[in-house]
C-alpha positions as CSV (number, residue, x, y, z in Angstrom):
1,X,-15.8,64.3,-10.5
2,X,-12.5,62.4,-11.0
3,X,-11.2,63.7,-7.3
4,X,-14.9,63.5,-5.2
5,X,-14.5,59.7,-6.1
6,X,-10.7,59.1,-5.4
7,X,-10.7,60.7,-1.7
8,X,-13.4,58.1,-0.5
9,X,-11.7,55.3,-1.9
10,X,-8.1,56.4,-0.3
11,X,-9.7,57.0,2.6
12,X,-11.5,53.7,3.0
13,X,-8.2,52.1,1.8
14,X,-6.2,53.9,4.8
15,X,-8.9,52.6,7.3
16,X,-8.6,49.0,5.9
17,X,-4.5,49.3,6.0
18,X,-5.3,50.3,9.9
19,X,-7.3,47.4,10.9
20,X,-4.8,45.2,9.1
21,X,-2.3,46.7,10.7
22,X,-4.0,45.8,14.3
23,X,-5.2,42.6,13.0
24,X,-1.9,41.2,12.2
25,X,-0.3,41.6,15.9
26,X,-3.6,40.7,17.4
27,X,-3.9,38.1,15.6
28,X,-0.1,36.5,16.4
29,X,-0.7,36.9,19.6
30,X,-3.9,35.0,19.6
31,X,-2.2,32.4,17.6
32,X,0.9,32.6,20.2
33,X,-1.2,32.6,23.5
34,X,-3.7,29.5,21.6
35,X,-0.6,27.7,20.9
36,X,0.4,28.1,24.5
37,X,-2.5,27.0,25.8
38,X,-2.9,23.5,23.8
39,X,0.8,22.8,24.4
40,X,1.1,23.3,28.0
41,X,1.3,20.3,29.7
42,X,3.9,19.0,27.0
43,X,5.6,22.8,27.9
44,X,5.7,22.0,31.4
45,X,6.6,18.0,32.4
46,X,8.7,16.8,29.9
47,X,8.6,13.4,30.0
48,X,10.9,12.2,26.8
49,X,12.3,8.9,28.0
50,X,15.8,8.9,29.5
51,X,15.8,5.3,30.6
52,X,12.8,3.3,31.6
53,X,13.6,2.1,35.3
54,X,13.0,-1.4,33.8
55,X,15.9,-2.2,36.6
56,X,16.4,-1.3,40.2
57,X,20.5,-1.8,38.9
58,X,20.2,1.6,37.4
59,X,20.2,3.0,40.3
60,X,24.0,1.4,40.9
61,X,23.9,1.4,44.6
62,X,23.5,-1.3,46.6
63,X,19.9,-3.3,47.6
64,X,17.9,-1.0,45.5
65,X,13.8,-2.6,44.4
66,X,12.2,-1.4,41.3
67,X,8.5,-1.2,42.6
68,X,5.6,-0.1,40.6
69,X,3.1,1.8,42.9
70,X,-0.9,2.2,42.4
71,X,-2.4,5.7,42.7
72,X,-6.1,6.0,44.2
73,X,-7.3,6.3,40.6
74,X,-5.7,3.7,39.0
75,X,-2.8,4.5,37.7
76,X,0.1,2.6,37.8
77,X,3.8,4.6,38.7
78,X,7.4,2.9,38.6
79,X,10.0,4.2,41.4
80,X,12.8,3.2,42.9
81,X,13.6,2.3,46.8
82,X,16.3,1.9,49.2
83,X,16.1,1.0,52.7
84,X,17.7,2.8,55.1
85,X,20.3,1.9,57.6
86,X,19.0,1.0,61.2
87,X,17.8,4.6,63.3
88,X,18.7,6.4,59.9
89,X,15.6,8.6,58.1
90,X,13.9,7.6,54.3
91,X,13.7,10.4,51.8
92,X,10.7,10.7,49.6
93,X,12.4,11.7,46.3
94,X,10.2,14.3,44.0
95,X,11.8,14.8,40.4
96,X,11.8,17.9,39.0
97,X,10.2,18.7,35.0
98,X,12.5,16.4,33.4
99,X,12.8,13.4,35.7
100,X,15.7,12.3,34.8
101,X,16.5,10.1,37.8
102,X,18.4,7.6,35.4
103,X,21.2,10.5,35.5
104,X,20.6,11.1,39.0
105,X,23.8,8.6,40.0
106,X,25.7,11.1,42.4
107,X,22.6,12.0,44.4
108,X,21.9,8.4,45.1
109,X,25.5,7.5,46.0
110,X,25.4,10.3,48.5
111,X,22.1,9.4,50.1
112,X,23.7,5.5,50.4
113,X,27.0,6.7,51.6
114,X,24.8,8.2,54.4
115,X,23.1,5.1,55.2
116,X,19.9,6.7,55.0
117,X,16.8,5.1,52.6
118,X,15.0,7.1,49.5
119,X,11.9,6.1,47.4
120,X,12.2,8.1,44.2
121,X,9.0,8.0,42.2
122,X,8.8,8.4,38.3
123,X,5.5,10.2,37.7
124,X,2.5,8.9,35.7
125,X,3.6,9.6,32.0
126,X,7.4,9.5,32.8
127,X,9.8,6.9,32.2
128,X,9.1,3.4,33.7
129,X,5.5,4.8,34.1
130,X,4.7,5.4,30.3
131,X,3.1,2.7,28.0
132,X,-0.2,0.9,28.4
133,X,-3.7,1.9,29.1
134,X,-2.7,2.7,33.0
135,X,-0.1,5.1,32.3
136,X,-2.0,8.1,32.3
137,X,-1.0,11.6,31.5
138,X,1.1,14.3,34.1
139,X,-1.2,16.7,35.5
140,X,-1.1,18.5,39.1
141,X,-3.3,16.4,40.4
142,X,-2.4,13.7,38.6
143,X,1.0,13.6,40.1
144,X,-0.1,14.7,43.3
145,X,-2.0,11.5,43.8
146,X,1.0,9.4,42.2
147,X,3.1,11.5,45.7
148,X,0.5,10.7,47.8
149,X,0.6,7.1,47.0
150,X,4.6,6.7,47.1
151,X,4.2,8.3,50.4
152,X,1.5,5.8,51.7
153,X,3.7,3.2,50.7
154,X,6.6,4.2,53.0
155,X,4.1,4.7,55.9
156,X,3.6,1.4,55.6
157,X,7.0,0.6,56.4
158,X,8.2,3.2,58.0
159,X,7.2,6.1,60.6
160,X,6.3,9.3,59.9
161,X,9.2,10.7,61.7
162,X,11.5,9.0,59.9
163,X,10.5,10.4,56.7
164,X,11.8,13.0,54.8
165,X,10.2,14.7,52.0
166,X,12.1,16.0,49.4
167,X,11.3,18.0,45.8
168,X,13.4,19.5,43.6
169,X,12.6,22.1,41.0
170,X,9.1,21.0,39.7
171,X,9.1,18.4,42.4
172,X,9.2,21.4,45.0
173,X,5.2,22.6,44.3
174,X,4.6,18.3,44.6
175,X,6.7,18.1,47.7
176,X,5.0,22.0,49.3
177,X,1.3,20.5,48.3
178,X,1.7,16.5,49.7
179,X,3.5,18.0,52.7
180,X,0.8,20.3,53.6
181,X,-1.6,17.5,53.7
182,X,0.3,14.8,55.3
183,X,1.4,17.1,58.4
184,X,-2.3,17.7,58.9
185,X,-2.2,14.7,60.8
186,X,1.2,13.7,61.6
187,X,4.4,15.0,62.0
188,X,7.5,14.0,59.7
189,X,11.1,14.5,59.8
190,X,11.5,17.2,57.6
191,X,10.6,18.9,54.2
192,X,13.8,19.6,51.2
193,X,13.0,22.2,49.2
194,X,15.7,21.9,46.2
195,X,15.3,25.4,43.7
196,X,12.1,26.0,44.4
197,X,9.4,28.5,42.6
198,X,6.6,30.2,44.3
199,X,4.4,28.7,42.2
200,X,4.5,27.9,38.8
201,X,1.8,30.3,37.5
202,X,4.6,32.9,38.6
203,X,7.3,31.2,36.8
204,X,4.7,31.3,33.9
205,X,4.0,34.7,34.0
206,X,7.8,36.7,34.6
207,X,9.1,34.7,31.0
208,X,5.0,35.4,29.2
209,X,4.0,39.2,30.8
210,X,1.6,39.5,28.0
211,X,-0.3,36.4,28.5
212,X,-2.7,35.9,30.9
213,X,-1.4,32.7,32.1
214,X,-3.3,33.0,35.7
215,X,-7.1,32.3,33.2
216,X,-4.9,30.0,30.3
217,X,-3.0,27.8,33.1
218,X,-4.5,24.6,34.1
219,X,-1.5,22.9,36.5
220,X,-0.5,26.3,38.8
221,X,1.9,24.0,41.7
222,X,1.0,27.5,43.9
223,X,3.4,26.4,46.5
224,X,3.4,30.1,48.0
225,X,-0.5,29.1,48.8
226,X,0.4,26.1,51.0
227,X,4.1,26.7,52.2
228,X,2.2,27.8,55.6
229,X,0.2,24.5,56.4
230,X,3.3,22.7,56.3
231,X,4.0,21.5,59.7
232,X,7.6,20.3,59.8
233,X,10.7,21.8,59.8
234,X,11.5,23.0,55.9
235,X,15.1,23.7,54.1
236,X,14.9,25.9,51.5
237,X,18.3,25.2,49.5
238,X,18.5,27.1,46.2
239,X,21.5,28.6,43.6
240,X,22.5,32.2,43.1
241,X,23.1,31.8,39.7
242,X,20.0,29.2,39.1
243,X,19.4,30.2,35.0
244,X,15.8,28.5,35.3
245,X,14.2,29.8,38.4
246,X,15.6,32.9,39.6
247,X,16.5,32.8,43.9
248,X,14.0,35.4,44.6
249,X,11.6,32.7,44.1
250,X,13.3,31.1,47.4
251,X,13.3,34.3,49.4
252,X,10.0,34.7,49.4
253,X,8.8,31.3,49.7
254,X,11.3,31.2,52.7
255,X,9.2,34.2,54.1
256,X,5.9,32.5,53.9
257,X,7.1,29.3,55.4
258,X,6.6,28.9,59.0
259,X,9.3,28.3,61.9
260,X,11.6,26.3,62.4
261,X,13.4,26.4,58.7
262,X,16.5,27.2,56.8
263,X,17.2,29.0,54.0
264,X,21.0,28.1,52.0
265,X,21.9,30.1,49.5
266,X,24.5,28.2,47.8
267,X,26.9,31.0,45.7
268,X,27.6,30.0,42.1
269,X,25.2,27.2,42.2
270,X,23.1,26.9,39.4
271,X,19.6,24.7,38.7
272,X,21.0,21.3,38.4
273,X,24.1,21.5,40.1
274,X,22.9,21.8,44.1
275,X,24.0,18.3,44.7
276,X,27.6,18.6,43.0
277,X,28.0,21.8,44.9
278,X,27.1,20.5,48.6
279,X,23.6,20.6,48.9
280,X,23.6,17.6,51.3
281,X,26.3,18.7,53.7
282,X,23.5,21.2,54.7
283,X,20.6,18.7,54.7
284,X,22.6,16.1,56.8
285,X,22.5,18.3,60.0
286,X,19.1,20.3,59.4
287,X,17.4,16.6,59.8
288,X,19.3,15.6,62.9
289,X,22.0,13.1,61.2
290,X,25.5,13.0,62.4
291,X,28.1,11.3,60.1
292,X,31.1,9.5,61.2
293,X,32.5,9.8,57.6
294,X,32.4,11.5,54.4
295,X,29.1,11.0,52.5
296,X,30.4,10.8,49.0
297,X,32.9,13.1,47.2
298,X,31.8,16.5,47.4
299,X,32.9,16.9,43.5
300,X,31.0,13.6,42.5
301,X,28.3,14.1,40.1
């Protein structure tokens, strides 16, 4: 009698030790891929502040305006702007996930040394845009307004030929997506795409295999989606040895762009470091501007 009751008991045990046993891992994962989920925006713009833009002397070049731009839906957006030179082009500066355009000192002298202008934009929720009830949060859309509002501003000033659009890292699905629009109707000087991703989603999904991050992921940038409405010349410029987004993110964005563009492959380079390494001794001739001298050490940071 003794043994008819222990076998049920052990084997009911085993089947509870088995479910536990799947429960466990199913259950971390869960917690993981919930985590994920509820986190993601903070995951993806990271928006701790490096320097509020509260003056256009942070930028240490010469006749730079801090201007604080309205977005169709209200919210307010701090940037930074330089005219250009007479005949010379404006850039349309797109930060990448960590803004950081405080730091940004050796891109800025090299745009001045050029002569040419720049309108850098710190989006909604980033520094010099953070604070008060019209800061709002990042988002894709979000930011894509706050773009499309920076860019309206410059059309006010300046023509579309003369502009230049250009994102880097994060900044690149902003710049891919307010490009695609804008050369709907009218053509502009060019598009700089600095360490680019296909789209985000991608990014997403190589580092998180076991998530499904194309349901859980609400802010995509699928720049491989829009590359081909773009309808202005478009430099693809990305490292070899970028550690954040690997460079067969800029091959095959390359392939899905239309003619004419450019694809540099700068060796060594790494994420942050396309600037210190020459990035604009390719961008200077792709947009049609000849230099009668140096435009900044190329060693500056």
């Amino acid at each position: 009698m003794c043994v008819a009751r222990t076998e049920p008991m052990l084997k009911t045990k085993a089947r509870r030790g088995l479910a536990l046993a799947f429960a466990i891992p199913l259950l971390a994962y869960g917690g993981a891929v919930g985590t994920v989920t509820v986190q993601q925006r903070s995951m993806l713009f990271k928006t701790a502040d490096s320097g509020r833009l509260a003056a256009a002397a942070g930028m240490a070049i010469p006749n730079s305006q801090r201007l604080t731009l309205l977005a169709s839906d209200g919210i307010e957006t701090a940037a930074w702007y330089v005219p250009p030179q007479a005949g010379k082009p404006v850039f349309l500066f797109l930060h990448g996930q960590s803004g950081r355009l405080v730091i940004q000192k050796g891109r800025w002298r090299r745009l001045a040394a050029a002569g040419v202008g720049v309108l850098a934009v710190s989006y909604r929720g980033y520094p010099g845009s953070t604070g008060g009830p019209r800061s709002g949060t990042p988002s894709e859309i979000g930011i894509h307004r706050d773009a499309l509002a920076a860019y309206t501003w410059l059309r006010g000033r300046h023509r579309a030929e003369d502009i230049v659009i250009h994102g880097h890292s994060l900044g690149t699905g902003v710049a891919v997506r307010l490009a695609a629009e804008v050369t709907a109707r009218e053509r502009i000087r060019a598009v700089i795409l600095e360490a680019p991703f296909t789209a985000a989603v991608d990014l997403a999904r190589e580092r998180m295999a076991l998530a499904p991050v194309d349901l859980l992921m609400w802010d995509q940038f699928r720049s491989r989606d829009r590359i081909a409405r773009i309808r202005a010349p478009v430099l693809i410029a990305h490292g070899d040895r970028d550690s954040i987004i690997p460079y067969a993110h800029a091959e095959r964005l390359y392939a899905l762009a239309i003619q004419p563009k450019m694809l540099v492959r700068m060796a060594g380079s790494d994420h942050n470091t396309l600037v210190r390494d020459g990035l604009y001794e390719h961008v200077w001739p792709f947009i049609g501007l000849t230099l009668t001298a140096p435009a900044g050490p190329r060693a500056a940071n």
